[in-house]
NUTI-416838 format. One record per residue: residue in three letters; x, y, z of N, C-alpha, C in turn. Coordinates in nm, 4 decimals. Atoms other than C-alpha are relative to their C-alpha. Layout:
node bakol: ALA&n_X: X&n_Y: Y&n_Z: Z&ca_X: X&ca_Y: Y&ca_Z: Z&c_X: X&c_Y: Y&c_Z: Z
...
//
This chain:
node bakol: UNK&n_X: 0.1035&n_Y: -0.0122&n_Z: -0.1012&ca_X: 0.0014&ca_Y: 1.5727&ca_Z: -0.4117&c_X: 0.0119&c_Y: -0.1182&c_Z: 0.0951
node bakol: UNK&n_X: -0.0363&n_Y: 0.1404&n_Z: -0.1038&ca_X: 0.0174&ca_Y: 1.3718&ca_Z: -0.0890&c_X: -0.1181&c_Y: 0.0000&c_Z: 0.1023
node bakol: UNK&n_X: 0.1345&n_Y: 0.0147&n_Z: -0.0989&ca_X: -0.2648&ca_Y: 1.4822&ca_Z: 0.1108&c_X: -0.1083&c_Y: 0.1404&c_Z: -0.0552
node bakol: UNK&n_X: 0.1054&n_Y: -0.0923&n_Z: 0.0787&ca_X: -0.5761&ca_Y: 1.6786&ca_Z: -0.0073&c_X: -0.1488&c_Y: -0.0088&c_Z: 0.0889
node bakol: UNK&n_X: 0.1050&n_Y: 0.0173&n_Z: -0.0589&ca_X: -0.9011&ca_Y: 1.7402&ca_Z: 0.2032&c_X: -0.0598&c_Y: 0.1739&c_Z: -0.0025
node bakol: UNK&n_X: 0.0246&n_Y: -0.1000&n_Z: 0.0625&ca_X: -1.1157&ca_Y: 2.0206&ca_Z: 0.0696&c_X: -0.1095&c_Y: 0.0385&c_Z: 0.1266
node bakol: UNK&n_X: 0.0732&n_Y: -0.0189&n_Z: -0.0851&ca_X: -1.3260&ca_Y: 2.2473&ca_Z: 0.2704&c_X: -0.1405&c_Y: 0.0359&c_Z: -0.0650
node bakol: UNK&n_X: 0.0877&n_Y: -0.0250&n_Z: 0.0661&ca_X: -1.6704&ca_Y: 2.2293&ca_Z: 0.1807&c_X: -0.1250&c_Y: 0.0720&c_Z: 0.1124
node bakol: UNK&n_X: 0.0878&n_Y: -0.1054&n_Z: -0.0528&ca_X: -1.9533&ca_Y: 2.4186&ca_Z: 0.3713&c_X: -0.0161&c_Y: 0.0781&c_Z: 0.1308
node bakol: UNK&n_X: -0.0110&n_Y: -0.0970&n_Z: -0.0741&ca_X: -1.9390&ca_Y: 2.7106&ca_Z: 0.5767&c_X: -0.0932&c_Y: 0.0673&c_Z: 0.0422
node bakol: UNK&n_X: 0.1293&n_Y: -0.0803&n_Z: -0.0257&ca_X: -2.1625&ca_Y: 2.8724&ca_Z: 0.8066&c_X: 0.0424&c_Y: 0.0415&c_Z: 0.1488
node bakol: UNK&n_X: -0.0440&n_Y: -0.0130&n_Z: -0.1462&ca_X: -2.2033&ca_Y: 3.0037&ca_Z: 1.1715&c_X: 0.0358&c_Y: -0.0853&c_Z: 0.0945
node bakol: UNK&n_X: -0.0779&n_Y: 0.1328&n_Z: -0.0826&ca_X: -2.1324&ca_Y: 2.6911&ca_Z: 1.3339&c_X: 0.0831&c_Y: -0.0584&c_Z: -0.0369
node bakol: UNK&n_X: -0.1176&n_Y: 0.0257&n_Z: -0.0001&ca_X: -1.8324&ca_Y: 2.6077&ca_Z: 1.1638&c_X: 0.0103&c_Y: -0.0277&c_Z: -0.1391
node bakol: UNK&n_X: -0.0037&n_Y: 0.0613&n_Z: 0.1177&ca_X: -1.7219&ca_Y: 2.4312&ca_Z: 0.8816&c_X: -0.0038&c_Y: -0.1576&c_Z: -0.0381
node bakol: UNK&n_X: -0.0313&n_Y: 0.1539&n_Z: 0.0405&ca_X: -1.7044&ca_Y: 2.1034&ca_Z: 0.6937&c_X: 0.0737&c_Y: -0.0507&c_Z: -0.0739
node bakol: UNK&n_X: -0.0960&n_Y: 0.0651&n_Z: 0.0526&ca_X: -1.4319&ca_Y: 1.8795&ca_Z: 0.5826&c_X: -0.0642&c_Y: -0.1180&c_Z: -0.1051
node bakol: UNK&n_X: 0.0359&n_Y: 0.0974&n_Z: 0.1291&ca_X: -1.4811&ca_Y: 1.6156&ca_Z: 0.2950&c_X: 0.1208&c_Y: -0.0577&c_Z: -0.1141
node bakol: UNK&n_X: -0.0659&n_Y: 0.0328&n_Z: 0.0868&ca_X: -1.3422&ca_Y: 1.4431&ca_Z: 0.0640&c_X: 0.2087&c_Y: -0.0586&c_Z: 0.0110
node bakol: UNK&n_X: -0.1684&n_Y: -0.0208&n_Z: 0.0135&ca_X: -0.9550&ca_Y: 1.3811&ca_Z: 0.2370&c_X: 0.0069&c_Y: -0.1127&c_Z: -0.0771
node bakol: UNK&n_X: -0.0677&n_Y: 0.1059&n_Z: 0.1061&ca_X: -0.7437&ca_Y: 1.1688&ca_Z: 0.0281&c_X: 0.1668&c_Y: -0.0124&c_Z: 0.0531
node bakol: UNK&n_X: -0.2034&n_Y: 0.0217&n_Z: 0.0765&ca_X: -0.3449&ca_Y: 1.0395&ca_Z: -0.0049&c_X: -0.0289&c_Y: -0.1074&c_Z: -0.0403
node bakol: UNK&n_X: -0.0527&n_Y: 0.0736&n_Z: 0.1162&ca_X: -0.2529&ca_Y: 0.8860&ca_Z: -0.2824&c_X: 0.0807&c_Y: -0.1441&c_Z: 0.0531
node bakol: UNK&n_X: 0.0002&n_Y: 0.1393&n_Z: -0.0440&ca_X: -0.2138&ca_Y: 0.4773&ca_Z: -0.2504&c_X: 0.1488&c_Y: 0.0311&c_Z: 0.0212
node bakol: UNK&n_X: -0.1149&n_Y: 0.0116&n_Z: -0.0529&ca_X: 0.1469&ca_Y: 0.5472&ca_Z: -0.2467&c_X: 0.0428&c_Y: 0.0222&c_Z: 0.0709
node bakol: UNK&n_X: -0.0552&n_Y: -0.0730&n_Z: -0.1151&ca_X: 0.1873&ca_Y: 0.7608&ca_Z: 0.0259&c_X: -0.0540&c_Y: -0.0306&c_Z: 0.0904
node bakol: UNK&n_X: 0.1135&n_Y: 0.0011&n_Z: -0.0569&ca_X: -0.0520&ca_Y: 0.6314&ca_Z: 0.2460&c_X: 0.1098&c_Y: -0.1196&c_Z: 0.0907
node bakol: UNK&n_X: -0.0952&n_Y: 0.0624&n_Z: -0.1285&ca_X: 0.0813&ca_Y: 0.4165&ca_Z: 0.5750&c_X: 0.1239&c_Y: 0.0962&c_Z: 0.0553
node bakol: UNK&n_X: -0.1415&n_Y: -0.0480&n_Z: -0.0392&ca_X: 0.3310&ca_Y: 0.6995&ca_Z: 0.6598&c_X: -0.0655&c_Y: 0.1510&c_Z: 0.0747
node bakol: UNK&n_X: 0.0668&n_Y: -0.1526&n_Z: -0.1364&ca_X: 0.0861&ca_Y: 0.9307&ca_Z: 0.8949&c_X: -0.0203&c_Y: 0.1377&c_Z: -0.0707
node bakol: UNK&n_X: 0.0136&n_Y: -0.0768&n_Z: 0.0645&ca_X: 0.0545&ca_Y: 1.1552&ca_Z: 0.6204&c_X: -0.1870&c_Y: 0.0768&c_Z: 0.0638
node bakol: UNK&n_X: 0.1439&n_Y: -0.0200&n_Z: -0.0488&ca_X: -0.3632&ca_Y: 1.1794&ca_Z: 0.6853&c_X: 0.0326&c_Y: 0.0834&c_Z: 0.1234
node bakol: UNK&n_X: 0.0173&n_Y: -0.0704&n_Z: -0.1234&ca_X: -0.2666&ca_Y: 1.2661&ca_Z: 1.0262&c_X: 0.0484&c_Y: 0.1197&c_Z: -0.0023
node bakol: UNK&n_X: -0.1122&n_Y: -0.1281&n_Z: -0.0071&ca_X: 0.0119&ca_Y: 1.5177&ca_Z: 0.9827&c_X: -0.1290&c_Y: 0.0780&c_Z: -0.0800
node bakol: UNK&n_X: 0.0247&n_Y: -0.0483&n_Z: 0.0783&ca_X: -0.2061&ca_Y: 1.6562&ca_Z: 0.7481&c_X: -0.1499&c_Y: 0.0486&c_Z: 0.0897
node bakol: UNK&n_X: 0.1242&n_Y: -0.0547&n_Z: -0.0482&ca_X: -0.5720&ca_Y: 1.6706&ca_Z: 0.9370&c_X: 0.0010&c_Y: 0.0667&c_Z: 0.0954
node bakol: UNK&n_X: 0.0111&n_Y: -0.1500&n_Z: -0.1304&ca_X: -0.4299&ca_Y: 1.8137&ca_Z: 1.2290&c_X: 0.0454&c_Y: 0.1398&c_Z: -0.0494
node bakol: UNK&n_X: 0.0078&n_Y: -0.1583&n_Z: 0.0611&ca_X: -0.2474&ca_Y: 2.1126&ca_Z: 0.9955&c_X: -0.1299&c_Y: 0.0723&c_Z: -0.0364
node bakol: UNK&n_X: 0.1204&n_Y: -0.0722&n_Z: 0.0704&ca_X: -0.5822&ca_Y: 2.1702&ca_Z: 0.8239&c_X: -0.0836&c_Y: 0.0872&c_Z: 0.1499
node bakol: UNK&n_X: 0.0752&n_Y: -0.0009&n_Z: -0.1144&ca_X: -0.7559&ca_Y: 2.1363&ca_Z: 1.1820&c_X: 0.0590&c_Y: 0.1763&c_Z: 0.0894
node bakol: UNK&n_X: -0.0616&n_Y: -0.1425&n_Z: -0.0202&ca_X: -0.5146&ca_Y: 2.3909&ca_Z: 1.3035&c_X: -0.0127&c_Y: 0.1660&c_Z: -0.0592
node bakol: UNK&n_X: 0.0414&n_Y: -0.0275&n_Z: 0.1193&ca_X: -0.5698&ca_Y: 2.6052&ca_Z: 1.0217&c_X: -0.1080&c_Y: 0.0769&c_Z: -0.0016
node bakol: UNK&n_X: 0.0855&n_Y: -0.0411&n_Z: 0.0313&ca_X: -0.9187&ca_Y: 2.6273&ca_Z: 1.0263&c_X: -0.0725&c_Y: 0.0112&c_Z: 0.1567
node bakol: UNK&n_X: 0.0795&n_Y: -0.0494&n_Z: -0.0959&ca_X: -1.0147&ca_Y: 2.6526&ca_Z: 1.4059&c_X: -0.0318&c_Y: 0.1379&c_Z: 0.0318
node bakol: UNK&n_X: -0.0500&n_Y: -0.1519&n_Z: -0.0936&ca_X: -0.9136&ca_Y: 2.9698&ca_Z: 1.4969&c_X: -0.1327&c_Y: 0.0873&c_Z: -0.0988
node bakol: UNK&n_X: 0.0838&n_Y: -0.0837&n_Z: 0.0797&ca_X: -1.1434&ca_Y: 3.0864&ca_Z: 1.2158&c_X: -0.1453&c_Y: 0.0116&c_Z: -0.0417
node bakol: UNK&n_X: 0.0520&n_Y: 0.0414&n_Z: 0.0354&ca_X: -1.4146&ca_Y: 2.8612&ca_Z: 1.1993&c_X: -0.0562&c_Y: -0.0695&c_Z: 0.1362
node bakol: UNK&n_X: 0.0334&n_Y: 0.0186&n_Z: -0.0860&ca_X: -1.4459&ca_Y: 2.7578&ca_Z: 1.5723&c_X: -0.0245&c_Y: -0.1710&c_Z: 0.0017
node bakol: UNK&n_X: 0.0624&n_Y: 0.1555&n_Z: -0.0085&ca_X: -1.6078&ca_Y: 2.3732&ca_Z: 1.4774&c_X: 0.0728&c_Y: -0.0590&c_Z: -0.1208
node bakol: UNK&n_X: 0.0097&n_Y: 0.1109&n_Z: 0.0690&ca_X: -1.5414&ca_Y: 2.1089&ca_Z: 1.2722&c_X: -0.0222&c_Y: -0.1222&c_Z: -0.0473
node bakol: UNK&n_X: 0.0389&n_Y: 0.1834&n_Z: -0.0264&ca_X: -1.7328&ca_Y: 1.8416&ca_Z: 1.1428&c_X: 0.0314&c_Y: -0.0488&c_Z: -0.1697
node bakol: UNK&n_X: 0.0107&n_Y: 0.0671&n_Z: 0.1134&ca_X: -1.7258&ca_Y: 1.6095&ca_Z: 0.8889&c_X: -0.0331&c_Y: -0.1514&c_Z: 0.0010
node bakol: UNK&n_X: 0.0855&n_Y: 0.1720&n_Z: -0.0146&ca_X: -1.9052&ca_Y: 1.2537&ca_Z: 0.7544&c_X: 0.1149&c_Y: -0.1091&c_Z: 0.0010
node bakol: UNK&n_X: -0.1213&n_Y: 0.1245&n_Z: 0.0324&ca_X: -1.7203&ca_Y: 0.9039&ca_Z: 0.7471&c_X: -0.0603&c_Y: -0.0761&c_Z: -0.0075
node bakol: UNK&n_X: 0.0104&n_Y: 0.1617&n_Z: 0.0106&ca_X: -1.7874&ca_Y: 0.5565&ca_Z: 0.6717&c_X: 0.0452&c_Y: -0.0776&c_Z: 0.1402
node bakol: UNK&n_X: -0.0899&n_Y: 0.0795&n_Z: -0.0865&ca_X: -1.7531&ca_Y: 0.4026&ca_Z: 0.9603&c_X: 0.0374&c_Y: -0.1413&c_Z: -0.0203
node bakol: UNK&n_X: -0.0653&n_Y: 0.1366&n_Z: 0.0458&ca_X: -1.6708&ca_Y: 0.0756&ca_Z: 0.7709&c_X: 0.1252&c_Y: 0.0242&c_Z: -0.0325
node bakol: UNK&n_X: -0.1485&n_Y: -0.0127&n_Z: 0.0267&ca_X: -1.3466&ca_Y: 0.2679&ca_Z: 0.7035&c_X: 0.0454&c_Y: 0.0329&c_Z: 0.1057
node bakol: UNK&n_X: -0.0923&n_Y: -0.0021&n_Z: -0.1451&ca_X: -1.1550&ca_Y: 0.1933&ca_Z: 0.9923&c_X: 0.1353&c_Y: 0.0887&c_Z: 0.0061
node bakol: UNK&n_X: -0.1227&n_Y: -0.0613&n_Z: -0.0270&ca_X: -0.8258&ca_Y: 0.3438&ca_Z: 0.8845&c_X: -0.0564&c_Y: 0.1757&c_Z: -0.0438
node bakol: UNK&n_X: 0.0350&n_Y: -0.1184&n_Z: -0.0119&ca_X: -1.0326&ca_Y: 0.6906&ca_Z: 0.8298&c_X: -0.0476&c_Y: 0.0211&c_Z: 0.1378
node bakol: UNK&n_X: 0.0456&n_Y: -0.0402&n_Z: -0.1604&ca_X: -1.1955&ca_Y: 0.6821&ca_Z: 1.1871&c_X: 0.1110&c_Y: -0.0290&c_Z: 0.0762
node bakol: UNK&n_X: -0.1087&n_Y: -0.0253&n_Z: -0.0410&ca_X: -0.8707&ca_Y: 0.6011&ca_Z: 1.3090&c_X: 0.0818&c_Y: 0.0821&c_Z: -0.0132
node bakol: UNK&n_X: -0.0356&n_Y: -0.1315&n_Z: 0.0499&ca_X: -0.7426&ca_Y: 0.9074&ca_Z: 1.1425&c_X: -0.0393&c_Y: 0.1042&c_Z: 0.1188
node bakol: UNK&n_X: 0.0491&n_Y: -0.0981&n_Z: -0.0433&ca_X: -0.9903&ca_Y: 1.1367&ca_Z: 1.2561&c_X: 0.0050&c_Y: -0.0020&c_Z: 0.1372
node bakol: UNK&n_X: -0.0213&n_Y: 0.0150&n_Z: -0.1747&ca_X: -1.0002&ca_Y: 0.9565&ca_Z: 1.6381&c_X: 0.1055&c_Y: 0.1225&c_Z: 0.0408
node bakol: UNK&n_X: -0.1503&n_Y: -0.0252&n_Z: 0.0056&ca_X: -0.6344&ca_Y: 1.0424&ca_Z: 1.6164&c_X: -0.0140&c_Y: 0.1540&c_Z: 0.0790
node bakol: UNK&n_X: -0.0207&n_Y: -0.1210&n_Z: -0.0206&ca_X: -0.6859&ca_Y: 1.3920&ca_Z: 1.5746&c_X: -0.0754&c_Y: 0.0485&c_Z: 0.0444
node bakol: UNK&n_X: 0.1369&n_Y: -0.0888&n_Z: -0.0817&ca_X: -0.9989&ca_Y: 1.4771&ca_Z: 1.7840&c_X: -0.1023&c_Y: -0.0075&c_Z: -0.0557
node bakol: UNK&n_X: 0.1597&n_Y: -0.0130&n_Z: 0.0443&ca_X: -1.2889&ca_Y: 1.4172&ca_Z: 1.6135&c_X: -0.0467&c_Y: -0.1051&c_Z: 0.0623
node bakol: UNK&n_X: 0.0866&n_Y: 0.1599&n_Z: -0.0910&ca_X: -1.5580&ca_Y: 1.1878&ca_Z: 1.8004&c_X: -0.1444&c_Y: 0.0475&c_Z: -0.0565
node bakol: UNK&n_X: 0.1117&n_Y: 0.0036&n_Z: 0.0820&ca_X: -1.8570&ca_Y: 1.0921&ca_Z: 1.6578&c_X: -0.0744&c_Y: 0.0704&c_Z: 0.1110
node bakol: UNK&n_X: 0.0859&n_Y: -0.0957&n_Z: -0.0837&ca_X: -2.1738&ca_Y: 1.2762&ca_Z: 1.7682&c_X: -0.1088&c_Y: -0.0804&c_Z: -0.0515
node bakol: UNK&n_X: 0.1182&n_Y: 0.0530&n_Z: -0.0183&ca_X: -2.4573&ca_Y: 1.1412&ca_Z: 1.5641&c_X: 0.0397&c_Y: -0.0812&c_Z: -0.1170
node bakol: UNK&n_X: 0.0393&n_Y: 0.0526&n_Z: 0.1217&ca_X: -2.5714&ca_Y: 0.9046&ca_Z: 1.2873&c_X: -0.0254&c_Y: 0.0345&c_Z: -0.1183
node bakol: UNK&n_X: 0.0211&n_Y: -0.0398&n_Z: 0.1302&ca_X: -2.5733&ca_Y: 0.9729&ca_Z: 0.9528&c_X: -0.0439&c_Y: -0.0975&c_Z: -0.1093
node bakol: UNK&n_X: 0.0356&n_Y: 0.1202&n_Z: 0.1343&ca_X: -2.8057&ca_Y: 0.8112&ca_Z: 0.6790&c_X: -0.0243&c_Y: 0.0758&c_Z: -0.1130
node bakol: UNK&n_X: 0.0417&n_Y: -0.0635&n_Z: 0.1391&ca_X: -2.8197&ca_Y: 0.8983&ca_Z: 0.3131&c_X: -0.1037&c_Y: -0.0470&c_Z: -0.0322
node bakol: UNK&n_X: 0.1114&n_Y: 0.0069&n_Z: 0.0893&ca_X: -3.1307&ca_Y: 0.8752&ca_Z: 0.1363&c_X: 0.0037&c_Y: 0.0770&c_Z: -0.1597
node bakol: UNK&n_X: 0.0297&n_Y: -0.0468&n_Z: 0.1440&ca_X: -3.1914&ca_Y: 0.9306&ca_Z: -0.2513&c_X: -0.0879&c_Y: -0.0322&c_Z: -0.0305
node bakol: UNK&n_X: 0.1531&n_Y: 0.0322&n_Z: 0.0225&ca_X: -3.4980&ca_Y: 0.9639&ca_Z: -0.4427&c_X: 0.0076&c_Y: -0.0980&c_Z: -0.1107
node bakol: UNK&n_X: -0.0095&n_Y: 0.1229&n_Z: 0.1181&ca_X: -3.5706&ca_Y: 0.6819&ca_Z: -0.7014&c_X: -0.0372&c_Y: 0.1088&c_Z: -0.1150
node bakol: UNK&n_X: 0.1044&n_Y: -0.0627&n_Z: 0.1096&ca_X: -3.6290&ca_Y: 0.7817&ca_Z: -1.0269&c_X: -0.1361&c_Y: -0.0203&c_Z: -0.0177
node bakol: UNK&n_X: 0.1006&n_Y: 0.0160&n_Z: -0.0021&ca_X: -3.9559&ca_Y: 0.8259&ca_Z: -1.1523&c_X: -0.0398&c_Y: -0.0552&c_Z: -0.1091
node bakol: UNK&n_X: 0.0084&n_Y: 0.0682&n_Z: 0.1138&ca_X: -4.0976&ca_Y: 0.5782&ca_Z: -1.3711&c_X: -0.1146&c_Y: 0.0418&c_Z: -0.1134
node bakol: UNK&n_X: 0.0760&n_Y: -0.0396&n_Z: 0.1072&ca_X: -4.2367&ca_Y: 0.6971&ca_Z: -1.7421&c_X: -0.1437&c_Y: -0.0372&c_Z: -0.0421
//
């Protein structure tokens, strides 16, 4: 496996990407890219949009995605609920 990015939710406005990966070894050799624009390719024609989240503390993922056309749009914050105490 050298590049892996799964498609996770589907609806009328498009789909969503998640989770890409390459493996520490393969990684510096444009693999991500070669790889997000096949998927990208792939899944427009069928799916019209594509979004997906990032870290933007991970620079060499938003440099990825720049790469291949994605531009941020909005902010994204997670929230979780605390547990509840007994």
């Amino acid at each position: 496996l050298m590049f892996h990015v799964p498609v996770g939710a589907t609806g009328p406005h498009g789909c969503m990407v998640g989770g890409t990966f390459v493996p520490p070894q393969w990684r510096k050799r444009e693999l991500a890219t070669i790889g997000m624009t096949q998927a990208c390719r792939r899944l427009l024609p069928s799916w019209g949009r594509i979004s997906l989240h990032v870290n933007e503390a991970n620079k060499a993922a938003v440099r990825v995605y720049e790469k291949v056309g994605f531009r941020p749009c909005a902010d994204y914050r997670l929230a979780l609920p605390h547990a509840s105490p007994d």
